[in-house]
C-alpha positions as CSV (number, residue, x, y, z in Angstrom):
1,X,103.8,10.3,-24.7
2,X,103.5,6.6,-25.6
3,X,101.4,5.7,-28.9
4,X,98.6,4.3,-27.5
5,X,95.9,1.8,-29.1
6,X,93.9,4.0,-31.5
7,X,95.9,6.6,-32.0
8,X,96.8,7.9,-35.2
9,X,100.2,6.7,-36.5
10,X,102.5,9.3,-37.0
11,X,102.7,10.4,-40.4
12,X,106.5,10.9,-41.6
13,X,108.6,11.1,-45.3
14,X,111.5,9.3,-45.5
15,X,113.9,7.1,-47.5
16,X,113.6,3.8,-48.3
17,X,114.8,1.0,-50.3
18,X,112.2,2.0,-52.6
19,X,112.4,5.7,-52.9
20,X,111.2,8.5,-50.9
21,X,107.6,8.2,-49.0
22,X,105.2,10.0,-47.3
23,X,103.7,7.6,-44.8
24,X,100.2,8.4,-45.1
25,X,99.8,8.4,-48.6
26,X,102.2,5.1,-49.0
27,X,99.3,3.4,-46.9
28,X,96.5,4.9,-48.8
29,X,93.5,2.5,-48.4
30,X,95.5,-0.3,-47.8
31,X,96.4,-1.7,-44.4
32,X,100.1,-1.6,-43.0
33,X,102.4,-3.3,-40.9
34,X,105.5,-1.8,-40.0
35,X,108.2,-3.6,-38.5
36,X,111.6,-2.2,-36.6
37,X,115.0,-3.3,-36.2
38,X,117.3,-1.7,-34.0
39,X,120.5,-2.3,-36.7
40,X,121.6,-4.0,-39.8
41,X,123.6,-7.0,-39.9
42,X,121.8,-8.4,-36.7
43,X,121.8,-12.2,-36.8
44,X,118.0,-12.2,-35.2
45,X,116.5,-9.7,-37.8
46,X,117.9,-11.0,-40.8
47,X,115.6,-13.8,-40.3
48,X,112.9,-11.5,-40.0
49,X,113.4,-9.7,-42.4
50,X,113.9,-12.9,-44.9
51,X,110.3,-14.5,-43.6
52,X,108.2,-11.6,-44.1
53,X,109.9,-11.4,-47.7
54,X,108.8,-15.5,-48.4
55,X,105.1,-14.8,-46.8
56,X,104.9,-11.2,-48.1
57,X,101.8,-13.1,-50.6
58,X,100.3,-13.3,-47.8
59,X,100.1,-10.0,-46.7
60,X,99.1,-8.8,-50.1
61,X,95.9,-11.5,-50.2
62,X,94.7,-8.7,-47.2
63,X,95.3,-6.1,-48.8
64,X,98.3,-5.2,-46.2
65,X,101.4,-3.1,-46.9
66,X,104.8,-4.1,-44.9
67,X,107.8,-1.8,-44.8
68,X,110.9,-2.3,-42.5
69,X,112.9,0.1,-39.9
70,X,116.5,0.1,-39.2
71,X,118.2,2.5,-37.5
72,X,121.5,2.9,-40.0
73,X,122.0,4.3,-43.2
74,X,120.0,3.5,-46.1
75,X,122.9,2.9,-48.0
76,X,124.0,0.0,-45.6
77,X,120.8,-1.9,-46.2
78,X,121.4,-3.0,-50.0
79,X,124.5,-4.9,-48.3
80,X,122.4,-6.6,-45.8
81,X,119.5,-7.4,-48.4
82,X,122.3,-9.0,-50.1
83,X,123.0,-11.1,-46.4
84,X,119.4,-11.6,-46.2
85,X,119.0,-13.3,-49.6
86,X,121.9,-15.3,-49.1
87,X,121.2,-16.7,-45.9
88,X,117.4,-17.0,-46.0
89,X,117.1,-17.8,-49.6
90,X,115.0,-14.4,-50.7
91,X,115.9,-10.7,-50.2
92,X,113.4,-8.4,-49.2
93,X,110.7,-7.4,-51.5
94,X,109.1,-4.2,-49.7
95,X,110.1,-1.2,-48.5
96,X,113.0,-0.6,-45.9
97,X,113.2,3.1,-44.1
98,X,116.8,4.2,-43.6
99,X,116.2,6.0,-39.7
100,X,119.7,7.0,-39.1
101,X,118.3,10.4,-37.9
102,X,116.2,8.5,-35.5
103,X,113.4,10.6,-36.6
104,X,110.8,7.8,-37.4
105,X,111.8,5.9,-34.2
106,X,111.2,9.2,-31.9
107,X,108.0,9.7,-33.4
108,X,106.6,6.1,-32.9
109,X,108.4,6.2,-29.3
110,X,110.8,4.0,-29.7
111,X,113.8,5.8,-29.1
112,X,114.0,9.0,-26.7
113,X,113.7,12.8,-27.6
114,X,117.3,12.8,-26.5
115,X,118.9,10.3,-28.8
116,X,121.7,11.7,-31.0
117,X,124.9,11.4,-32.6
118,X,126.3,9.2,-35.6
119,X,123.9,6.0,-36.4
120,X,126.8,3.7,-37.4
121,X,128.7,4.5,-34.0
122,X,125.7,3.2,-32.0
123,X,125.3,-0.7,-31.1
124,X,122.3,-2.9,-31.6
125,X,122.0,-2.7,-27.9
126,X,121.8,1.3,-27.6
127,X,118.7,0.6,-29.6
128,X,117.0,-2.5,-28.3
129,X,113.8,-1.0,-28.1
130,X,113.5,-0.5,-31.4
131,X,112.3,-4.1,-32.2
132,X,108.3,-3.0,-32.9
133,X,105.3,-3.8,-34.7
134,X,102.8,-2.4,-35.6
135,X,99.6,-2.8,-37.1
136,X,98.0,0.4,-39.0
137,X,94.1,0.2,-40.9
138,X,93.4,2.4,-43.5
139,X,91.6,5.0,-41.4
140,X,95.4,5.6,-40.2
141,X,94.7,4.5,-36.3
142,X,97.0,1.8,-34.7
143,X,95.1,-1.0,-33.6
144,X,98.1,-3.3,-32.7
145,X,101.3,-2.7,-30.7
146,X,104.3,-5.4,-30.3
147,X,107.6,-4.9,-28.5
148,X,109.8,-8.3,-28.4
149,X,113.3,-8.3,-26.9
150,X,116.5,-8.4,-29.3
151,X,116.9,-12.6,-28.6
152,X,113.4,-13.5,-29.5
153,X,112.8,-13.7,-32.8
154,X,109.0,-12.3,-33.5
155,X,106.0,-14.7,-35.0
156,X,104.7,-13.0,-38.3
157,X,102.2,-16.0,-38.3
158,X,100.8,-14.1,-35.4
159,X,100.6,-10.8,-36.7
160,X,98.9,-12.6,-40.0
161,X,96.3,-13.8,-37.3
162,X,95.2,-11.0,-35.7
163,X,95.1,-9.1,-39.0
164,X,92.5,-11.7,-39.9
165,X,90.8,-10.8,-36.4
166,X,90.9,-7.3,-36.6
167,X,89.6,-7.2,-40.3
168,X,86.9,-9.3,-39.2
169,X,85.9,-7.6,-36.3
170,X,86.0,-4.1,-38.9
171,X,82.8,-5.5,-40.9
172,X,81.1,-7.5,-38.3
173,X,80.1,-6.9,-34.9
174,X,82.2,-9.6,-33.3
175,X,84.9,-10.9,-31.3
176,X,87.3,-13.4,-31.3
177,X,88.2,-15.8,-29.1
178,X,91.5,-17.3,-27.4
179,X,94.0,-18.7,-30.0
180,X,91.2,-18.3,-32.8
181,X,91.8,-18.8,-36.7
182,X,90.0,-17.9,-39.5
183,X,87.0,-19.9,-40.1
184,X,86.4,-21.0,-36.6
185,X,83.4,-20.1,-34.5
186,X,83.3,-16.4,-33.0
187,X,81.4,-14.4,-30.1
188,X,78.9,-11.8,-30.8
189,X,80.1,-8.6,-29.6
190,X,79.0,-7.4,-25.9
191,X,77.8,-4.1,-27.7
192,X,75.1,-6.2,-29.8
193,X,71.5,-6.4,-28.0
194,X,69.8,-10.1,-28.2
195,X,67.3,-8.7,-30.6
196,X,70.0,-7.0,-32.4
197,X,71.6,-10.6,-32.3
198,X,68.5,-12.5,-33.3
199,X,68.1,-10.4,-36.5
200,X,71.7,-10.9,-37.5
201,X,72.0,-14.5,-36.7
202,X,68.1,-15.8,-36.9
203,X,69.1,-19.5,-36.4
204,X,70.4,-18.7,-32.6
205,X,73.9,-19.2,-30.9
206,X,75.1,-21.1,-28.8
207,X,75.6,-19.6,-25.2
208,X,77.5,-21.4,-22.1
209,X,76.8,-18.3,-20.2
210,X,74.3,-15.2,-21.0
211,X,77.3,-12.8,-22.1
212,X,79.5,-15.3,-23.8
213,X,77.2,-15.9,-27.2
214,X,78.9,-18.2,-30.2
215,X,78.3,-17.9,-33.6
216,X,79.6,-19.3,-36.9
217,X,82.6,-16.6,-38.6
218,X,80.5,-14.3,-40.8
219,X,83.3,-13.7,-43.0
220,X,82.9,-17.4,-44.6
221,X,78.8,-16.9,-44.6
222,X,78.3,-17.7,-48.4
223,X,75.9,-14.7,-49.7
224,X,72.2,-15.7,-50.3
């Protein structure tokens, strides 16, 4: 079956680039992102891999874990960390999972049951659907899915945003809108009564329409 939204991420141990992990634990009370590539040496990937190393400051400022996928060897990757820093000016700086036994990939459903064989035999395009994200809180539940083709390469920016949303939206009972950034205004969440509303936001809202209710982000409300 297809991991679905709120599901619990399959926990795993594996090799990395940083030593053996058991998935769980790694994430702790942090949240994670991990992030899959369907083979190294890919021209696409590399620059993946070399942007979430430059904005991986970032991630840390939310409290956010990233680790890396490829399905190949682990001893292949320190050769293309070595590409990677060349090319994109920094090498990776997080973990990297060596997959070659597909298992990781099967149990996030990105590679079939069926899938076999030698890892270094297979092409990038045997395993095009291995190019996934996915966004894990620290209660271990999935609460974003990604899947971009192997020729577009995927927006981290974006990722970065709707970690800000879905932290957000963890505390406070909110929602936010289309193409929304940190800071900007937000809608009270369908679930919140207008008395429940009026004690949480005592100086009103603005509302176009009766279900559509816009407030101020609470998460740059400056204590009293």
């Amino acid at each position: 079956m297809a991991l679905q939204l709120g599901d619990t991420a399959p926990d795993f141990e594996a090799e990395t680039t940083e030593g053996r992990i058991k998935f769980h634990d790694w994430i702790g009370d942090s949240w994670a992102v991990l992030f899959s590539h369907p083979k190294d040496f890919t021209p696409v990937c590399t620059t993946e891999l070399g942007y979430m190393a430059k904005i991986k400051p970032e991630f840390d400022r939310r409290n956010v874990k990233i680790i890396g996928l490829s399905v190949d060897p682990l001893e292949r990757h320190e050769g293309w960390a070595k590409d990677i820093e060349e090319t994109q000016g920094v090498a990776p700086n997080y973990p990297i999972i060596g997959d070659s036994d597909y298992a990781v990939s099967k149990a996030f459903g990105m590679l079939g049951t069926d899938v076999s064989g030698d890892a270094t035999a297979r092409t990038p395009a045997d395993n095009q659907t291995v190019r996934n994200v996915f966004v894990i809180g620290p209660d271990k539940k999935i609460k974003l899915i990604l899947v971009y083709p192997m020729t577009t390469g995927r927006n981290f920016d974006e990722v970065l945003r709707v970690i800000d949303s879905l932290q957000l939206t963890a505390k406070h009972k909110v929602a936010t809108p289309v193409n929304w950034k940190s800071g900007e205004d937000v809608i009270i969440a369908g679930s919140v009564s207008d008395d429940e509303a009026r004690e949480t936001y005592p100086e009103g809202w603005e509302s176009p329409k009766p279900y559509i209710r816009i407030v101020p982000d609470p998460g740059t409300k400056v204590p009293a």
